[in-house]
ZAROFI-792014 format. One record per residue (C-alpha): y negated, z negated, x; residue in three letters. Coordinates in steps of 0.001 Angstrom, whole numbers. Layout:
REM ZAROFI-792014
y, z, x, lofi
Y, Z, X, ALA
...
END
This chain:
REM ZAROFI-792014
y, z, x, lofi
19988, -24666, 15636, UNK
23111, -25254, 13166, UNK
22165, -28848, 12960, UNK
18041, -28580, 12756, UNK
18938, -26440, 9682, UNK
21456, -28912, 7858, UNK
19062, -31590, 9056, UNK
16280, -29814, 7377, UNK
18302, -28683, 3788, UNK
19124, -32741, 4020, UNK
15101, -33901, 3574, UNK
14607, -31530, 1013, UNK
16785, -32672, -708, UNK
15905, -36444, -149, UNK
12610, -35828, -1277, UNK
13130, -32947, -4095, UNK
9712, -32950, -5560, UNK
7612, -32649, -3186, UNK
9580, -30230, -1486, UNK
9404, -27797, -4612, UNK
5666, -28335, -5109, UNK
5251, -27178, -1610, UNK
7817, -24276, -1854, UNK
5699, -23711, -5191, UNK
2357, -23407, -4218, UNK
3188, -21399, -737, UNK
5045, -18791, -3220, UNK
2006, -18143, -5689, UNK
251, -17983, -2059, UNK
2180, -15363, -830, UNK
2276, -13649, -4240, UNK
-1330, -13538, -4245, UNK
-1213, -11856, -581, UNK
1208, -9499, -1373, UNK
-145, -8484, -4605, UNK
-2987, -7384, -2598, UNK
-1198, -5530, 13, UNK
480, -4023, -2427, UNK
-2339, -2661, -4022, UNK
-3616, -1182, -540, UNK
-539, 142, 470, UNK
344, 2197, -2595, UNK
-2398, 4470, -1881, UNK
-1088, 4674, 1727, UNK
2352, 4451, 1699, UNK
4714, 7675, 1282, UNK
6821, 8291, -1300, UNK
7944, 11267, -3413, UNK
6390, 13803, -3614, UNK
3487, 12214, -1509, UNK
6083, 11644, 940, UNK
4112, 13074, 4278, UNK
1003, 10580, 3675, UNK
1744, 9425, 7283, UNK
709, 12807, 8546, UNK
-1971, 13833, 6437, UNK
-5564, 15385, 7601, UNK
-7720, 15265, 4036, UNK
-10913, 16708, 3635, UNK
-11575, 16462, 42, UNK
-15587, 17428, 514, UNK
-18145, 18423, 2933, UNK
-21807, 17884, 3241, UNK
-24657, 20286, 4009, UNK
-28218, 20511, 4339, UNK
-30508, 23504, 5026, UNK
-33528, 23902, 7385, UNK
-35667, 25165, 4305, UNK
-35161, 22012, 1914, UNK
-37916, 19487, 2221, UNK
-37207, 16131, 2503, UNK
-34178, 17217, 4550, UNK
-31774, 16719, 1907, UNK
-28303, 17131, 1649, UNK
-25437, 18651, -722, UNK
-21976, 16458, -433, UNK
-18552, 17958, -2771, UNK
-16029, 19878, -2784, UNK
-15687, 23448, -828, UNK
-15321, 26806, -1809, UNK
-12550, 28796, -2032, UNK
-14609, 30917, 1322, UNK
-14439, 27933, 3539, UNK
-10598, 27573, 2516, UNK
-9614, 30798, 3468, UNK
-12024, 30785, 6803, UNK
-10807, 27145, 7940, UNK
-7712, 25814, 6468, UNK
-6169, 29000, 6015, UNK
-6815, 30296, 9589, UNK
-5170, 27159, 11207, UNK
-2079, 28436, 12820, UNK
-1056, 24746, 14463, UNK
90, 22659, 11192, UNK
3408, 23193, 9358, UNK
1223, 23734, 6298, UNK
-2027, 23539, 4377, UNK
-2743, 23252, 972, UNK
-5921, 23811, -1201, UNK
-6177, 22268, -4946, UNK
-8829, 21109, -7129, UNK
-8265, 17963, -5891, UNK
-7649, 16451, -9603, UNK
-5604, 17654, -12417, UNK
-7794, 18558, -16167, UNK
-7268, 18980, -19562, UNK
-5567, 21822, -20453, UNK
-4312, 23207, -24026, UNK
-163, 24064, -23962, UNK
1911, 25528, -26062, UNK
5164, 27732, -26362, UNK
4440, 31443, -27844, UNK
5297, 30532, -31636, UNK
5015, 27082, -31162, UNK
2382, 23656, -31818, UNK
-288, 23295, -29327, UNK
-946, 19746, -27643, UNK
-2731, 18665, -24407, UNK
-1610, 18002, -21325, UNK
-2664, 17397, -17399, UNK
-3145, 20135, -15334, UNK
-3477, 20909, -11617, UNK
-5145, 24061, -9980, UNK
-2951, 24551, -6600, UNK
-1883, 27179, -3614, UNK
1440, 28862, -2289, UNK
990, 25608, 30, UNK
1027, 22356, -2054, UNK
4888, 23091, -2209, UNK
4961, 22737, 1323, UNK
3036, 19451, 1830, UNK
4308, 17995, -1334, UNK
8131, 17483, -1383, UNK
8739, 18074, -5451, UNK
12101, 17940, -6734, UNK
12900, 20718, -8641, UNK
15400, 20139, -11363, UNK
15029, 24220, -12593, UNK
13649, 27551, -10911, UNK
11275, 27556, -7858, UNK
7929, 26799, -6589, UNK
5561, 29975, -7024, UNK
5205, 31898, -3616, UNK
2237, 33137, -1310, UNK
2647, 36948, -2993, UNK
2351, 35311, -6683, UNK
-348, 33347, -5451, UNK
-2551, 35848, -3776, UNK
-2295, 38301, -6613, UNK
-2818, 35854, -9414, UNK
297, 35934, -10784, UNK
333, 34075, -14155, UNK
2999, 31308, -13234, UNK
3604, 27769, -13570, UNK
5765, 25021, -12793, UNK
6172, 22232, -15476, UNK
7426, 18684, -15152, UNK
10597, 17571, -16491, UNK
9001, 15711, -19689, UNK
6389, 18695, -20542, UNK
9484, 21203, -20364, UNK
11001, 18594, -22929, UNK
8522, 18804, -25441, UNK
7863, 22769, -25003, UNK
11900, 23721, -25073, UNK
13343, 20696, -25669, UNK
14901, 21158, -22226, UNK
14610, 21523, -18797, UNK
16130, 24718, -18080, UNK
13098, 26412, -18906, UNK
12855, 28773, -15983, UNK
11859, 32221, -17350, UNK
10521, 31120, -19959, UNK
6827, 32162, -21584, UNK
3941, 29724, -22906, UNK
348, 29766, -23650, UNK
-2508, 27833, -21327, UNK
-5187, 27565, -22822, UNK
-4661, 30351, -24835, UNK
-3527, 32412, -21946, UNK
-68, 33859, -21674, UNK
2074, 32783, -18537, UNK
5121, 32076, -17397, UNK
7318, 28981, -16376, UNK
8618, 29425, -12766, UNK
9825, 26267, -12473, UNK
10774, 22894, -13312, UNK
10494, 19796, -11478, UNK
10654, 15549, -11898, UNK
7655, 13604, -13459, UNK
5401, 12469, -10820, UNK
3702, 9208, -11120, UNK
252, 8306, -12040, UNK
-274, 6517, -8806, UNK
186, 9742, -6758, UNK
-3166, 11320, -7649, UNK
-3363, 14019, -5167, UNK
11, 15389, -6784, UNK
44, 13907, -10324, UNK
-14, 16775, -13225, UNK
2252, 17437, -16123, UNK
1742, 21351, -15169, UNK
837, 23085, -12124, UNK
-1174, 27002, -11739, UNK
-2212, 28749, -8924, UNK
-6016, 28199, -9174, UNK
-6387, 31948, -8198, UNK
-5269, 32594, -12221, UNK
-8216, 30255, -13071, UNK
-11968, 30211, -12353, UNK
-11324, 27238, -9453, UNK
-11858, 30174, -6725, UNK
-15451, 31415, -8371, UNK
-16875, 28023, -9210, UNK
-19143, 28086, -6106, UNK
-22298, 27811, -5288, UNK
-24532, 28441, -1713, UNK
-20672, 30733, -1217, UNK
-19678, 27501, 1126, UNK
-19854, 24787, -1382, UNK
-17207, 24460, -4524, UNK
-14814, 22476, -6369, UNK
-11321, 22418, -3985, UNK
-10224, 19980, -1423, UNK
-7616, 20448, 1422, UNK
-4853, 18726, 3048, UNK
-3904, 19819, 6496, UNK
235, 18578, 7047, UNK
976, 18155, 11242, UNK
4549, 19260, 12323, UNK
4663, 15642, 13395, UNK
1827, 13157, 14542, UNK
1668, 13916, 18258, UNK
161, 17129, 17228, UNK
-2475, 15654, 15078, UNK
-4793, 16120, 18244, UNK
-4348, 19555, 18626, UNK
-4912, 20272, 15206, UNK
-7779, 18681, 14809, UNK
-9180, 20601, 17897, UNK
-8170, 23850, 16322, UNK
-10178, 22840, 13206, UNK
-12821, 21405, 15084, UNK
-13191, 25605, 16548, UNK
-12482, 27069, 12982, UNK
-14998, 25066, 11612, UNK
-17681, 25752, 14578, UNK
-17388, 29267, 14069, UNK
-17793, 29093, 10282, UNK
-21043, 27229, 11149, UNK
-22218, 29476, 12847, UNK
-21838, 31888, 9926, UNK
-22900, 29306, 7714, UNK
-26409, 29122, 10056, UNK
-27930, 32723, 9626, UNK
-28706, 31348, 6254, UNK
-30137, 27772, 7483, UNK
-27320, 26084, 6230, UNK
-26319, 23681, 8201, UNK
-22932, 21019, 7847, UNK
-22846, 16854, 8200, UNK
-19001, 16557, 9074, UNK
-19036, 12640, 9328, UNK
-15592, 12610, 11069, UNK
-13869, 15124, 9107, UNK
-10745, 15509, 8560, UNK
-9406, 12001, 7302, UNK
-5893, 10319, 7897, UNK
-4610, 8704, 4599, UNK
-5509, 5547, 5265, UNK
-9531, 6750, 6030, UNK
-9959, 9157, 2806, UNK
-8807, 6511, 468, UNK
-11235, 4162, 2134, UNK
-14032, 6701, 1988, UNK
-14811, 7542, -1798, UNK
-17894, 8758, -1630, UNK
-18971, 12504, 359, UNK
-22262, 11303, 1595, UNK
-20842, 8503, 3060, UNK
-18892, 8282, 6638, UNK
-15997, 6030, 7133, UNK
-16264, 2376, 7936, UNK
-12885, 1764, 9090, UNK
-13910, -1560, 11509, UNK
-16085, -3158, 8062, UNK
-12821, -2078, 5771, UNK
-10294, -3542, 7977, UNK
-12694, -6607, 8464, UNK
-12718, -7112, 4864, UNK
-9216, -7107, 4165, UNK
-8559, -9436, 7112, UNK
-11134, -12264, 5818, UNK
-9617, -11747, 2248, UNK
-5891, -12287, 3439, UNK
-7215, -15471, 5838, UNK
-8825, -17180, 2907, UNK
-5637, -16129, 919, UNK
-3590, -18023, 3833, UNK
-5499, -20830, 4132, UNK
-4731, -22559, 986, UNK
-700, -22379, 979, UNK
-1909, -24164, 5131, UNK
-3897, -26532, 3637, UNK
-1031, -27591, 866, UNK
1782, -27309, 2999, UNK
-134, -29415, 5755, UNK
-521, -32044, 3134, UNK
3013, -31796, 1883, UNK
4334, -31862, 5338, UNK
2108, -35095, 6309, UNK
3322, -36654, 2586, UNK
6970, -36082, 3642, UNK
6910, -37834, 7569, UNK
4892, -40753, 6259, UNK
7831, -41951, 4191, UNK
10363, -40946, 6641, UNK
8173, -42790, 9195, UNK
10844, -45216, 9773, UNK
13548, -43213, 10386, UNK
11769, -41110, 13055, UNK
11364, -44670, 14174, UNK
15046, -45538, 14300, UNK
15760, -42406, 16015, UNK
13334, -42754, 18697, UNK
14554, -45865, 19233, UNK
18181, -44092, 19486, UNK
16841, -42049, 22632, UNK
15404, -38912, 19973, UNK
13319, -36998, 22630, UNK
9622, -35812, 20852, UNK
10458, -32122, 21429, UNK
13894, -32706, 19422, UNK
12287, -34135, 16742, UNK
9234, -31784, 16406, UNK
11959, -28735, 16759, UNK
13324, -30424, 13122, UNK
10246, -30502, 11825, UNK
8528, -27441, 12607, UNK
12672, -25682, 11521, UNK
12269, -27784, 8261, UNK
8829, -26287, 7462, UNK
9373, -22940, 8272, UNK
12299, -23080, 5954, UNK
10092, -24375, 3245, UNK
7476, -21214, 3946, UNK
10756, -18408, 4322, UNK
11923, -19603, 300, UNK
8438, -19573, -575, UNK
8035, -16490, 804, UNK
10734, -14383, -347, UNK
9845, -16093, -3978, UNK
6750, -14878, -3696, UNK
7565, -10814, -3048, UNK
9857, -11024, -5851, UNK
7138, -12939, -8163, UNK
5198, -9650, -6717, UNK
7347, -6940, -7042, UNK
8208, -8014, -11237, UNK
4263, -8405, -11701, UNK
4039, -5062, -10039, UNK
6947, -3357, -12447, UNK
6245, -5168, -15453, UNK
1992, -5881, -15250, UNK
1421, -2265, -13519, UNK
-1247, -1345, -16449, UNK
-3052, -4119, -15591, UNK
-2987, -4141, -11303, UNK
-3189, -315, -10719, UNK
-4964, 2434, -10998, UNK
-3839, 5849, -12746, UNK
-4544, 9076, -10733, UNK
-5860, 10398, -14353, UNK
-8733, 9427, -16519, UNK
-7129, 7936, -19604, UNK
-3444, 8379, -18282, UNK
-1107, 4988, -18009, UNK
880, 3661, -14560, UNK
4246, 5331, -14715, UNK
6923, 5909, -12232, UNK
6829, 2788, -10430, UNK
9210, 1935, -8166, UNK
10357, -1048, -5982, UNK
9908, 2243, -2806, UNK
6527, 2474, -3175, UNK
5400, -956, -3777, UNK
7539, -2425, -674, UNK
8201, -680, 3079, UNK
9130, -2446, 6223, UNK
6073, -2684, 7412, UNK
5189, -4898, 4094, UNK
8159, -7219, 4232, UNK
7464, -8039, 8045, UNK
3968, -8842, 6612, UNK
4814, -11300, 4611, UNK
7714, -12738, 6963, UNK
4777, -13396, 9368, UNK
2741, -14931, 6719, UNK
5238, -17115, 6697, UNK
5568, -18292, 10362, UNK
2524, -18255, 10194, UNK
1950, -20795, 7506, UNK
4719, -22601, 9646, UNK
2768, -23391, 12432, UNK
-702, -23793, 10888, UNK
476, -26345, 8502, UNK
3192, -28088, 10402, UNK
1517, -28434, 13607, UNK
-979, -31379, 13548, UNK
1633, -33277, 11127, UNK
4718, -32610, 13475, UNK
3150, -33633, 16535, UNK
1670, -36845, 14981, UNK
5377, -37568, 13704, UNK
6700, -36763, 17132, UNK
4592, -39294, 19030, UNK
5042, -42095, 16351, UNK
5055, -45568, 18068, UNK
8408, -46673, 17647, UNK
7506, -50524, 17391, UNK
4800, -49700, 14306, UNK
7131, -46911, 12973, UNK
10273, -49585, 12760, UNK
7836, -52147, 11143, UNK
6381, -49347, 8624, UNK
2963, -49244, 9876, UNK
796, -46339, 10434, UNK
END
């Protein structure tokens, strides 16, 4: 293997342009592939505080439709704060549950005596500090007992305590929301914009705003939920102990004619962020289809140049394949070089081509993602949520990929050369 290697390093070399225009254009190939991974998998992948992704049940709406309506309508959005507290709250098999408004607002700060300015805020529960792993730099999260009785606290992030105190030991400490007094229980580290079931620059119970009364038919409302498994081998029983909760609070729901669409309900990570809209089921098998015929048509053209490269490369060295045929070279030897010298081509090309993606990604993030907030800007990138195993071993198959497709019908040509023709330079 030592020699097909030093073999392969050799013709590179020998032919130094080409080789480089191939390594080029499979490297803006698998830049262009990654780039789009990339910009599936950061809505999928976990990291900080959105660390438990992996093991998330969402249900940011539900749908309903009553016996009464004509044209058998249907209502789709968020629920109320009822159907929380008779469904998600009842569950007894996850390690937690959490209920927010499923998207942080505009809301007015200030500190008692001081200048007022806007800032992003997020209507949560007792349990968003249990699905969410924050890191708190100050203080502590606000508790079930503050939550239930509407206890006016909040928890800041690092840079909002900064420009209230000037620090972020502001534990304690009093400020105005939107006019209203409350108090700072904590403080924690700036989430990014491209976590937007977390992202905020302040945090309230929603039972010390109107989120809980904003209803309307009592089952329909503005919060979503996200149901956290102890681990994913109990996502089946949780799901069947929602699937009863929610029964019986149909039932409930049906002395009035209402009746709910639950089009699959709860969602893994991967499902919710693939179904946008409420009156819509998911599509998994058309999504996935999608993404595979986008990353094929990707692959093909780095194939398609290499292929041409490769064939460029053996018809000059067609008399030295000669020679060693001639020498007793066996076909399998030779294609073994060959197919080795390619897939060394596509491995440089490759790893070129996550770091070409990984510096777009850092430095061109305005431009390739998506803020969690209206308005807001990509911050807190980082190389973790952009890359994960799963995403390297991606590309790495790209590449052997790219290996065989483009080397094959080149290699095996070169391997059964005529040696006669090949010695005399002829095709």
């Amino acid at each position: 293997m030592t020699n097909y290697i030093k073999q392969a390093f050799s013709s590179l070399r020998s032919q130094p342009l080409v080789s480089w225009v191939g390594i080029s254009g499979t490297a803006l190939a698998i830049f262009m592939i990654m780039a789009v991974v990339m910009l599936e998998e950061v809505k999928t992948n976990p990291f900080a505080p959105e660390s438990n992704r992996d093991r998330w049940l969402v249900q940011r709406y539900a749908s309903i439709t009553n016996e009464a309506w004509e044209g058998k309508g249907e209502g789709n959005g968020p629920m109320s704060y009822d159907m929380i507290k008779k469904v998600f709250y009842a569950m007894e098999t996850p390690e937690a549950v959490t209920a927010t408004t499923g998207g942080c607002r505009q809301a007015l700060l200030s500190e008692t005596s001081g200048k007022a300015f806007g800032a992003k805020m997020l209507d949560v529960d007792h349990g968003f500090w249990k699905v969410m792993d924050f890191s708190f730099i100050d203080g502590a999260p606000f508790d079930k007992g503050e939550f239930e009785a509407g206890k006016a606290v909040a928890v800041l992030s690092e840079s909002t305590a900064r420009r209230l105190y000037g620090t972020t030991q502001a534990a304690g400490r009093e400020l105005n929301i939107n006019h209203a007094p409350y108090r700072v229980k904590g403080v924690v580290r700036d989430v990014s914009t491209l976590a937007p079931d977390t992202y905020a620059d302040i945090w309230v119970p929603y039972t010390t705003t109107n989120a809980a009364d904003m209803v309307w038919n009592d089952h329909m409302g503005i919060l979503g939920a996200i149901i956290l498994p102890k681990s994913k081998a109990d996502i089946p029983e949780v799901r069947k102990e929602y699937t009863r909760l929610m029964d019986e609070y149909s039932r409930g729901a049906a002395i009035n004619g209402w009746k709910f669409i639950q089009r699959e309900r709860p969602y893994d990570q991967e499902t919710a962020v693939n179904t946008p809209w409420a009156n819509v089921g998911p599509d998994m098998k058309s999504v996935r289809k999608k993404r595979y015929v986008t990353w094929a048509i990707l692959l093909l053209v780095p194939a398609v140049n290499l292929s041409s490269m490769t064939h460029s490369r053996l018809s000059r060295r067609r008399e030295e394949i000669g020679v060693r045929r001639a020498f007793g070279a066996r076909r399998s030897t030779i294609l073994a070089e060959l197919f080795t010298e390619n897939l060394i081509i596509t491995v440089i090309a490759g790893i070129i081509g996550m770091i070409l993606s990984v510096v777009f990604a850092a430095y061109g993030a305005e431009s390739m993602f998506e803020p969690a907030a209206a308005g807001g800007v990509v911050n807190g990138l980082t190389p973790g949520m952009l890359l994960s195993w799963k995403t390297f071993g991606l590309a790495m198959l790209f590449c052997f990929i790219l290996n065989l497709v483009s080397a094959s019908l080149p290699a095996w040509q070169a391997s059964r050369t005529d040696v006669v023709n090949a010695l005399a330079g002829k095709k």
